[in-house]
DODO-468087 format. One record per residue (C-alpha): x, y, z; residue in three letters. Coordinates in steps of 0.1 Angstrom, whole numbers, padded with zeros to 4 digits, always signed. Example, Ala and Ser with C-alpha at 12.3 -4.5 7.8 and 13.67 -1.06 7.14 Angstrom:
<rs>
+0123-0045+0078ala/+0137-0011+0071ser/
</rs>
This chain:
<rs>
+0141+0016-0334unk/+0155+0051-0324unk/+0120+0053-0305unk/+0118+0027-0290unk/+0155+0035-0276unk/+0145+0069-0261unk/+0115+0048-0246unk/+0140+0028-0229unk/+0164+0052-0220unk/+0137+0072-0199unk/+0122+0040-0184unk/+0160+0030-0169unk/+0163+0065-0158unk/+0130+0074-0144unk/+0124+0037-0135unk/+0119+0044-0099unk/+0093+0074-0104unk/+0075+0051-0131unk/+0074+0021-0107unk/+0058+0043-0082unk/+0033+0062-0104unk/+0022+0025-0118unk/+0017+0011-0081unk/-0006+0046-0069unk/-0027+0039-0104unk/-0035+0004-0101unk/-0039+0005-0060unk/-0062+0036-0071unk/-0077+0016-0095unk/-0081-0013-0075unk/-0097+0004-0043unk/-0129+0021-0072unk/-0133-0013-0082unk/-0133-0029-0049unk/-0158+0001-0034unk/-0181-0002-0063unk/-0184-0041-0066unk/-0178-0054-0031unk/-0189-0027-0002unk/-0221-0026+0010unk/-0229-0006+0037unk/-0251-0030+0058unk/-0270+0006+0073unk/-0271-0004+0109unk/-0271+0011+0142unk/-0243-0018+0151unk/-0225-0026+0121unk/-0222+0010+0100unk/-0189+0015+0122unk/-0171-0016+0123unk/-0179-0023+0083unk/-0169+0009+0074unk/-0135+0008+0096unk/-0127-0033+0085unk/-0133-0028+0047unk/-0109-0001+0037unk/-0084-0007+0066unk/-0077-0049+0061unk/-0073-0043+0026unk/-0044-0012+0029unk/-0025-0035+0057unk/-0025-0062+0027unk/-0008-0040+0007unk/+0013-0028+0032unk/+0028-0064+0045unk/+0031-0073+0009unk/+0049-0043+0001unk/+0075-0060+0030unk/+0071-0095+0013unk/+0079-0085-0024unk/+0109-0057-0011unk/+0146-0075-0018unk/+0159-0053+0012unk/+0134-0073+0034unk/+0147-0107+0027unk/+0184-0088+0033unk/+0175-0077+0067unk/+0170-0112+0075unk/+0201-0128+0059unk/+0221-0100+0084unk/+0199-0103+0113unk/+0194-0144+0118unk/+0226-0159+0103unk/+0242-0174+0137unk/+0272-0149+0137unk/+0254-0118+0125unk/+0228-0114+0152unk/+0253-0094+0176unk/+0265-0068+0155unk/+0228-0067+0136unk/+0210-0056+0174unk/+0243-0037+0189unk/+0244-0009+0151unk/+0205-0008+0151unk/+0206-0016+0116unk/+0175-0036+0117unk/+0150-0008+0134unk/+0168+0020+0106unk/+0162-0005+0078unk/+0125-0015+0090unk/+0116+0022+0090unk/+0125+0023+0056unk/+0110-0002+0045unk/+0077+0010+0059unk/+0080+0042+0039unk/+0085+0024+0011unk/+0056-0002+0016unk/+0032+0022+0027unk/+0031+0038-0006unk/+0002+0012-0022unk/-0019+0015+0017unk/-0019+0051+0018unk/-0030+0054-0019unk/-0059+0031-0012unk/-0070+0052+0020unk/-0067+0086+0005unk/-0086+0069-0024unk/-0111+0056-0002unk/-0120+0091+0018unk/-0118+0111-0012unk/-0147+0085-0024unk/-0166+0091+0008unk/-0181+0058+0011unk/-0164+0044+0037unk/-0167+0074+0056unk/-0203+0076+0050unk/-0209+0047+0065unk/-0187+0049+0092unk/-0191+0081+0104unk/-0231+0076+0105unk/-0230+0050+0131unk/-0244+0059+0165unk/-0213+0069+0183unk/-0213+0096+0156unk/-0249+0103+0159unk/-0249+0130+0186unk/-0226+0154+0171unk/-0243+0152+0135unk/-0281+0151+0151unk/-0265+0181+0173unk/-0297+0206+0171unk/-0320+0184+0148unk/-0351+0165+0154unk/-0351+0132+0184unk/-0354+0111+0156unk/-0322+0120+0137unk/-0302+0093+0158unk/-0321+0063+0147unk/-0324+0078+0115unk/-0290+0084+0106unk/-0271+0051+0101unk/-0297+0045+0073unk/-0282+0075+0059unk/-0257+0056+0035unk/-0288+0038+0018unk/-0306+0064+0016unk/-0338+0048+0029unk/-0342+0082+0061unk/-0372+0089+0063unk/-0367+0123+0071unk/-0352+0146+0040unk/-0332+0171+0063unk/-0312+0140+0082unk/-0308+0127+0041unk/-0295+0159+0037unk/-0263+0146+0064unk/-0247+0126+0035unk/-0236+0154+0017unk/-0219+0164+0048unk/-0204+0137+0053unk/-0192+0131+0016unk/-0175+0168+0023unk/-0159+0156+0054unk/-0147+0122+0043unk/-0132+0141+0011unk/-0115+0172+0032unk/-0099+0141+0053unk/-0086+0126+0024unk/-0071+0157+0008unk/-0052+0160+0043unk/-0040+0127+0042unk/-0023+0135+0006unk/-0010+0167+0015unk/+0005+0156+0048unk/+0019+0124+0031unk/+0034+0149+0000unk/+0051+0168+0027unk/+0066+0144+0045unk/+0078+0129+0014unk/+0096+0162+0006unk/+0108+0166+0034unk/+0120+0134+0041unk/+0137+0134+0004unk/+0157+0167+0010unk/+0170+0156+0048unk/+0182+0124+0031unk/+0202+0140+0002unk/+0214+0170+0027unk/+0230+0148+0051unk/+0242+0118+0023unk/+0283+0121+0018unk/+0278+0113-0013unk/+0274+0141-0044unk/+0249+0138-0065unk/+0266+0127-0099unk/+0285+0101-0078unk/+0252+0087-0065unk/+0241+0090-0106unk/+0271+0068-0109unk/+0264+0044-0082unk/+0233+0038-0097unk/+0246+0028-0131unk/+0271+0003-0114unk/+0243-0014-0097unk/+0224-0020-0126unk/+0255-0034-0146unk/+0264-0054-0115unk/+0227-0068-0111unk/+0228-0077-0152unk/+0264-0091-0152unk/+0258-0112-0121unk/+0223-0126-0134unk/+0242-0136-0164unk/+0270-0155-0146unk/+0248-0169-0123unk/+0227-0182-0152unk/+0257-0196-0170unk/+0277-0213-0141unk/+0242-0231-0131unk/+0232-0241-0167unk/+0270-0258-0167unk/+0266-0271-0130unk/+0230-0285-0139unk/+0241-0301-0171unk/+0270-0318-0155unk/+0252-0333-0125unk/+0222-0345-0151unk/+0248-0364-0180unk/+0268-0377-0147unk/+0232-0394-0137unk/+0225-0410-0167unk/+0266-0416-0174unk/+0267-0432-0134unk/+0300-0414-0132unk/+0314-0387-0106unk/+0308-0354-0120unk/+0335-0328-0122unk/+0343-0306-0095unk/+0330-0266-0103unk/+0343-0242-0078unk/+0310-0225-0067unk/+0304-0201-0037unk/+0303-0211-0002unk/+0272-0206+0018unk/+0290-0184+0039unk/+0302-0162+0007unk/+0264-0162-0007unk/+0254-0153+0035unk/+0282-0126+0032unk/+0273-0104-0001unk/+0233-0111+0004unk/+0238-0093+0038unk/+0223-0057+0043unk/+0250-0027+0023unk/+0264-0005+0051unk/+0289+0023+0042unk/+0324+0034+0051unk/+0340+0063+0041unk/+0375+0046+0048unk/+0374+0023+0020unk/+0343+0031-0011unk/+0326+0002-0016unk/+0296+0002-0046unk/+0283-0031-0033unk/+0283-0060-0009unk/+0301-0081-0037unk/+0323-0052-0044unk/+0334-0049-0010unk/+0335-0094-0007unk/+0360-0097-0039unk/+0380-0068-0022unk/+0385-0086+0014unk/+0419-0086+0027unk/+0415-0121+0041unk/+0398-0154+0032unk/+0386-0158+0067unk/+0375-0121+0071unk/+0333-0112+0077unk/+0325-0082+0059unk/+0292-0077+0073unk/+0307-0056+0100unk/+0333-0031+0106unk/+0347-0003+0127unk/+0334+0030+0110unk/+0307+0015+0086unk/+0276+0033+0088unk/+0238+0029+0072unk/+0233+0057+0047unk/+0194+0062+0038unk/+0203+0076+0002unk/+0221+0043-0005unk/+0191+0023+0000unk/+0190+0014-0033unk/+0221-0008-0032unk/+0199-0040-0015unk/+0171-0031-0036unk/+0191-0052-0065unk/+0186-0084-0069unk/+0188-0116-0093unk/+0154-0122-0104unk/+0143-0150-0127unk/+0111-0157-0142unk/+0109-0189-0119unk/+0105-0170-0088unk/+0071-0176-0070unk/
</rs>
């Protein structure tokens, strides 16, 4: 039991890291399985280049728009941008464009993966690359017959062995690429991490503690929400089959679910952990929290409309 405990305890602090090493292996996985099964390089002078573009490239954008589709913060962005009295101050702070860019950062986590994955395969590349509008700078030197010779490269049906010979080149080259790619990606990562906690005004052990009020706040909501619907649910059904009015249950407002499911923005004035935190603290009935003088969209805080209530119903 103690084990299984420490388990735990790593998983909920390490949960983000985890999350992202398990996408990388199985989009990783995914793109070996999908190379080895599916592609075929059809070896033509016509089709080597649009085959070998389409087949790693369709797949990553997948990945990429349902990185958008499965992200809470997505579904946010929307509640603040299209309610009827949110559009104004949604276009006039930006928030939308800052909160998009994040998004793809995050998202483009499983479509890099499978591209990097892809070149450092080679073939893809192979195939692409040996196309004819390749063919002059590879055949640069070589025998006249190189250029006809060379999108049947991938097959390995040349008839000539010194323009076979061109695949290994190729292999190097798609594989250097894809080494690139991780490295520039890694970079930018780092260097994208450290300008986000440099600039945050919030300390580190606070944001430690932000983080563990989130998670109780997700898990005590779930719960309440759970419980106040199982009541609600129960006393509409026994009122059907009873043909009586059911009891009245004071339940949110559209307005109040609009107002805490709105995208997190931070204010320095008054230190709010949540959109529900700052909701139940108001200082009138009547009063939209979704914007104020001197609130501000924090990149390090991003995490605060990653929480949400999900239920094993959920499509």
């Amino acid at each position: 039991m103690e084990k299984f405990q420490t388990v735990l305890s790593l998983y909920q602090k390490h949960h983000n890291a985890i999350g992202y090493g398990l996408v990388t292996f199985l989009t990783a996985s995914g793109e070996r399985v999908f190379s080895t099964v599916v592609f075929s390089c059809p070896c033509s002078a016509t089709w080597n280049l649009p085959y070998g573009l389409v087949s790693p490239l369709v797949p990553a954008l997948g990945l990429f728009l349902l990185g958008y589709v499965l992200s809470a913060r997505t579904w946010r962005l929307l509640t603040s941008c299209c309610a009827p009295d949110a559009r104004t101050a949604c276009r006039a702070g930006l928030r939308g464009a800052l909160v998009c860019t994040h998004l793809s950062a995050a998202s483009a986590v499983a479509p890099l993966t499978w591209v990097a994955v892809a070149l450092l395969g080679g073939a893809f590349y192979e195939c692409a690359a040996s196309s004819a509008p390749f063919a002059q700078r590879l055949c640069w030197g070589r025998d006249p017959s190189c250029v006809a010779q060379l999108p049947l490269v991938p097959c390995k049906q040349a008839n000539m062995s010194k323009v076979q010979d061109l695949l290994k080149d190729l292999k190097a080259e798609s594989q250097v690429i894809g080494w690139i790619l991780i490295a520039i990606v890694i970079i930018i990562l780092l260097a994208f991490t450290s300008l986000m906690r440099c600039t945050s005004p919030v300390s580190y052990l606070q944001l430690k503690f932000w983080k563990i009020y989130m998670k109780q706040e997700e898990n005590i909501l779930k719960t309440q929400a759970t419980a106040h619907a199982t009541v609600l649910a129960k006393e509409n059904v026994k009122s059907f089959f009873d043909g009586s009015h059911p009891k009245e249950y004071n339940t949110p407002s559209i307005k109040d679910w609009q107002q805490i499911s709105s995208l997190y923005t931070f204010n320095p004035k008054d230190q709010y952990y949540s959109m529900l935190h700052k909701y139940v603290n108001r200082k009138e009935e009547s009063h939209s929290i979704t914007s104020a003088e001197g609130d501000v969209m924090v990149p390090v805080l991003d995490f605060v409309d990653s929480f949400d209530i999900s239920t094993t119903a959920e499509l």
